[in-house]
N, C-alpha and C positions, 0 to 999 in steps of 0.2 A: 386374475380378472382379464389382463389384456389378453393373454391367449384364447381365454373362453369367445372372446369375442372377435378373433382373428378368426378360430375355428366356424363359429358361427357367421363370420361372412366370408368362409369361403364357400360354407354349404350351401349359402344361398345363390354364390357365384357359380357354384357346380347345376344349381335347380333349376338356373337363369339358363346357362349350355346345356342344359337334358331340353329344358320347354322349348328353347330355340333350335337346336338339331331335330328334335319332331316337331316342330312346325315346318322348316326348310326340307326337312321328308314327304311333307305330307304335299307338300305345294310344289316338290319336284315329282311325285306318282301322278298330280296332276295334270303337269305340264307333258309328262312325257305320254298317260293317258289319250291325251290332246293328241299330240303328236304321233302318236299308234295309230290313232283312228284316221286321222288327217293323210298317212303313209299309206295304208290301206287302203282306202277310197282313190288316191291318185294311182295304186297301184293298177288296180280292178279297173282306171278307167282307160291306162294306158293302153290294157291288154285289151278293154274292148273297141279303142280307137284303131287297134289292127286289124280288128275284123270289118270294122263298118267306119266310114268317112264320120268326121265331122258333122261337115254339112246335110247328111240323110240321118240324123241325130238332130238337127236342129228344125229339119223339114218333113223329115217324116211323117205321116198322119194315121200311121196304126201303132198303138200299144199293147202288145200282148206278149209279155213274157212267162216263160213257164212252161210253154208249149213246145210243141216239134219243131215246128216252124217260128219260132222267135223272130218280132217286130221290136225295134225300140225308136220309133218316131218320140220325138219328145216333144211334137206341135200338138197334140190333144191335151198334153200336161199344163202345159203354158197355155192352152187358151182355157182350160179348164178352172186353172187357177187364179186367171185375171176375172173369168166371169163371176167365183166366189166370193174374188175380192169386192168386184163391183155390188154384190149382194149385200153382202155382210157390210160393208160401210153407206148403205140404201137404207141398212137396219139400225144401225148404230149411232149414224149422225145427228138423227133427229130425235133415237130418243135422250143421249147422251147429251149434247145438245140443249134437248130442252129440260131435262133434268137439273143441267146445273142452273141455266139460267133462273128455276125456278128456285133452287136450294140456296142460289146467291141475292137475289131480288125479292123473290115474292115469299121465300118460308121464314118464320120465327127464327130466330137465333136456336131456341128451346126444339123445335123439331129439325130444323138443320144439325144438331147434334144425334139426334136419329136417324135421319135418315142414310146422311154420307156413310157414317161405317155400315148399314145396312147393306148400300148401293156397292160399297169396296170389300165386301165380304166373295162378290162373282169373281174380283179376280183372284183370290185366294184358293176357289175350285179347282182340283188338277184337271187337267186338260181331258183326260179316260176318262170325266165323269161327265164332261161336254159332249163325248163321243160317243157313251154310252143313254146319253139324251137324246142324242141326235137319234142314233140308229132304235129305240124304243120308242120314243115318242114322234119326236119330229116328223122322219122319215114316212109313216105309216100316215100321220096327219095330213101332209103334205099328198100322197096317195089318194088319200079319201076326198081330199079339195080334188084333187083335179078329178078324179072319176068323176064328182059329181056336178061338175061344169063339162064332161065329155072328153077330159084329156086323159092324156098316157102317161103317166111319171111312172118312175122306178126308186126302190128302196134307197139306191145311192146318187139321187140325182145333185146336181150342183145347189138347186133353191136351200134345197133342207142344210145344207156344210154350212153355205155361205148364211142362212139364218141363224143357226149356233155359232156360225162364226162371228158375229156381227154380236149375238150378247155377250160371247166371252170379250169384246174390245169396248164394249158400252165402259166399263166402268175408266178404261186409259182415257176414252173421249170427255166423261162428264166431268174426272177430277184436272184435267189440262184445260176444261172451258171454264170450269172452274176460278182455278187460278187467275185464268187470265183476264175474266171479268172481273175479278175483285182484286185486281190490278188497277185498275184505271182506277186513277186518280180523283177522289171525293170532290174536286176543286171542278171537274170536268163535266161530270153531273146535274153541280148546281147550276153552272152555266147553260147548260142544256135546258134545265127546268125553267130555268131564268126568261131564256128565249121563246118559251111555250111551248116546249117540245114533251108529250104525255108520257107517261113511263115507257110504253112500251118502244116509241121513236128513240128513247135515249138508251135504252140497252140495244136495240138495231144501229147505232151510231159510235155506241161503244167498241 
């Protein structure tokens, strides 16, 4: 009997060093994964910091790699990318914003349970299937408005990214206002209501 059970806990001791040496495998392929990629890129940029300065990398204002004559200004990137951002959080704030304000204040308990996971289903989207909205729908949409106000857009202009950008981040905005409204303290509220401040003054003051 007592051997049966020596045997039997060292099998489980040996099951415990199989499952722990592949876990510490699996999380060193990662790490050094990481570290591949992370080698690589600094490698590629040493080599391209001997071709070209720093600072005409940082000032640059043509991007066009690929071609005969290769540009790698990276001031279109950056200012490209702050304009999208400015977009996309133009889009996101207010509806995300007012979303929760409404799912924390003004909806049932009973539809507050619908809605939010409805609302946290966008960020479960993979990011290609954002991209793949954008450049079918968005982009072509965004076309059509401007022609028909007289302007010029193009397929990849900044409005359309930064519009997809902004719904894929609505759902980080709604559930972090979220939170933080149904933070404040119930004591704080009544006090507010106390003083004659209308619903809407006392979520503005929250």
């Amino acid at each position: 009997m007592l051997s049966s059970l020596q045997s039997e806990k060292k099998r489980r001791e040996l099951n415990e060093k199989l499952i722990k040496s592949a876990l510490i495998l699996a999380a060193a392929i990662s790490i050094l994964t990481t570290f591949g990629i992370l080698f690589s890129i600094l490698f590629e940029a040493v080599e391209f910091f001997k071709l070209r300065s720093f600072w005409y990398f940082l000032t640059g204002t043509t991007w066009s790699p690929g071609v005969a004559n290769s540009q790698f200004g990276a001031l279109p990137i950056f200012a490209g990318t702050f304009v999208i951002t400015i977009i996309a959080l133009l889009v996101a704030i207010p509806i995300g914003l007012g979303s929760a304000i409404y799912m924390s204040e003004y909806a049932s308990p009973k539809l507050r349970d619908y809605l939010k996971p409805i609302l946290e289903i966008l960020a479960g989207i993979p990011t290609v299937v954002y991209g793949f909205f954008a450049a079918i729908t968005v982009a072509p949409l965004v076309v059509k408005v401007a022609a028909f106000f007289g302007l010029e857009a193009t397929f990849n202009s900044a409005l359309a990214s930064g519009i997809v950008m902004g719904i894929m981040i609505i759902p980080l905005i709604s559930s972090l206002s979220d939170d933080v409204i149904r933070a404040v303290p119930d004591s704080q509220r009544k006090a507010a209501f106390a003083l004659g401040m209308t619903h809407g003054e006392t979520i503005n003051n929250s």
